[in-house]
N, C-alpha and C positions, 0 to 999 in steps of 0.2 A: 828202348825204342829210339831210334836217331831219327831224328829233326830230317824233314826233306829241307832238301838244297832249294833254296828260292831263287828263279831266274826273272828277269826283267825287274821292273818298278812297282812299286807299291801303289796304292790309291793317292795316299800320302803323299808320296816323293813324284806322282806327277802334279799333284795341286801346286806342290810347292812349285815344281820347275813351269806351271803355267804362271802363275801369281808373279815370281820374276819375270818370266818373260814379257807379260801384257803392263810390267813398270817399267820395261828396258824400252820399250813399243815407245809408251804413253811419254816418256822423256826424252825420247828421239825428236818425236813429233813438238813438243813443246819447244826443244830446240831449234827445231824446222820452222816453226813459228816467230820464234825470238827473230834469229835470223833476217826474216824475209822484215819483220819490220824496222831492224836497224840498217839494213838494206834500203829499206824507203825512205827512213829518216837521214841515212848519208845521201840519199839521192835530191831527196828534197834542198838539205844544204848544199851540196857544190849546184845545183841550179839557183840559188842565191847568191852565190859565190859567184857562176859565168854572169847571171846578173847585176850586180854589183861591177864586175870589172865592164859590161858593155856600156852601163851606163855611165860611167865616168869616161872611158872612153868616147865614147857620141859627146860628151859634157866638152871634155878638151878640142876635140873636133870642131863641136859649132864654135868654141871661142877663139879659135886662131884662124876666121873666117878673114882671106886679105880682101881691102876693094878694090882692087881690080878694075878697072874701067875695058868694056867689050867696046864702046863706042859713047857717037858724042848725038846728040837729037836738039838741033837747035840751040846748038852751043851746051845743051846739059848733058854731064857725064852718063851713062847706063852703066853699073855693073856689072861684072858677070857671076849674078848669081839668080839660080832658077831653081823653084820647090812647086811640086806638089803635092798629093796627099801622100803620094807612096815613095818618091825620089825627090833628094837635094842634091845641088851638083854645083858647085864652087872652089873658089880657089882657097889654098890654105897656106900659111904660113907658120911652119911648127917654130915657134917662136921659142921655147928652150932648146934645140938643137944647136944652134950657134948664135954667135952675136948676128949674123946677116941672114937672116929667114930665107931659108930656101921653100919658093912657093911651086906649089902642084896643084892641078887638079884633082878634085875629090868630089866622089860620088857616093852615097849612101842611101840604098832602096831596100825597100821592103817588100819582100816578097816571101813566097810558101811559109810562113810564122817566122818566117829568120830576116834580119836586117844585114845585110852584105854592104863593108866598104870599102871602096879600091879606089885607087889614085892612078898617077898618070904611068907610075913604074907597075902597079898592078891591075891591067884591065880588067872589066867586067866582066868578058870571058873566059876566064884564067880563074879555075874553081879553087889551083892552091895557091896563087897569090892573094886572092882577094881572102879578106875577114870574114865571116859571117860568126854573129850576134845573136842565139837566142835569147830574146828579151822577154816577152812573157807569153804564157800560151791563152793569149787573147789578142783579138784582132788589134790593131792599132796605127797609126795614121800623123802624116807629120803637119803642123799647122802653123803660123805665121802671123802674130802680133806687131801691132803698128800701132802709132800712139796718135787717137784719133783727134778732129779737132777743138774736141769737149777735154780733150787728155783724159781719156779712158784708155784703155787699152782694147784694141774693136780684133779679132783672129780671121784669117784669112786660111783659105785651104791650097790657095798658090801662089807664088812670086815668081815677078819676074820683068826682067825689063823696066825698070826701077832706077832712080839716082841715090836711092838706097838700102841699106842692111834694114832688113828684117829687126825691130826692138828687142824681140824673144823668138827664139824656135824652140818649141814645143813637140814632146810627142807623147798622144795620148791617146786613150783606148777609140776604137774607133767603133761609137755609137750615135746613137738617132740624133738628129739636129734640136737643140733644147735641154734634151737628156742631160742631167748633173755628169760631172766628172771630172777625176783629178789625175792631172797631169803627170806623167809616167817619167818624165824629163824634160826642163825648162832650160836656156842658156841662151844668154846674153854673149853677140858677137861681141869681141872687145878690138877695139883700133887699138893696134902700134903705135906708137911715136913715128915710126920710121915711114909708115904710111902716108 
């Protein structure tokens, strides 16, 4: 008696060809997961990373602050520099660029989460010459230290029209009045010599 000819899969040989499949599945998917979270974790870093460079950029910015005189009020100088909570807007003198500071004005506001800054070669409506900075995704607001007559340090939320520099410009989270909170970036204008 001859053996009938068997056509298709055995019970067997389809367990087996599920059993690989639902591990070829299951380490697809574990992949797909891996994935998405070194995905988040590089995203996470270079948002570190454009942070880092926004903030040392705003750092060199407030410190090549020039004074500038806008005018004079009873014989006293006024500079031209003007902040409030969400825009600063002054002259600068990128002072490593050559021995003779070529000065510009500069403008830096905060708006929709991003910090944009443009000078007098890139205006504020000009979306690809100007910089825009995102700094962090929490509200935040620029404020203005003056060394008061106790020599404390007292913050202001604008300047302006002043015989001078701001002590510190600050920018920091912007919450409730009183509310704790540490400063996201501090910088001390520095005088030239040549000023």
């Amino acid at each position: 008696m001859r053996k009938k000819q068997q056509r298709g899969l055995t019970l067997l040989e389809t367990l087996v060809a599920l059993v690989i499949l639902a591990g070829a599945f299951t380490a697809a998917l574990a992949m797909t997961r891996t994935a998405d979270r070194l995905n988040a974790a590089a995203q996470r870093r270079q948002t570190l990373v454009d942070n880092a460079y926004g903030i040392s950029r705003l750092r060199s910015l407030f410190e090549e602050v020039a004074p500038v005189v806008r005018a004079a009020r009873n014989g006293v100088p006024i500079l031209d520099f003007s902040g409030t909570a969400t825009e600063v807007s002054f002259f600068s003198a990128h002072l490593a660029a050559a021995e003779r500071a070529p000065i510009e004005r500069t403008t830096v506001r905060i708006a929709d989460g991003a910090i944009t800054i443009s000078s007098d070669h890139t205006p504020l409506g000009d979306p690809s010459a100007s910089r825009a900075l995102a700094i962090l995704d929490r509200a935040i607001r620029f404020q203005f230290g003056e060394i008061g007559a106790d020599g404390t340090l007292v913050f202001k939320d604008e300047w302006g029209d002043r015989p001078d520099l701001p002590a510190l410009i600050m920018i920091a989270p912007a919450t409730a009045p009183g509310a704790p909170q540490s400063p996201i970036l501090a910088a001390t204008p520095r005088l030239s010599p040549e000023f």
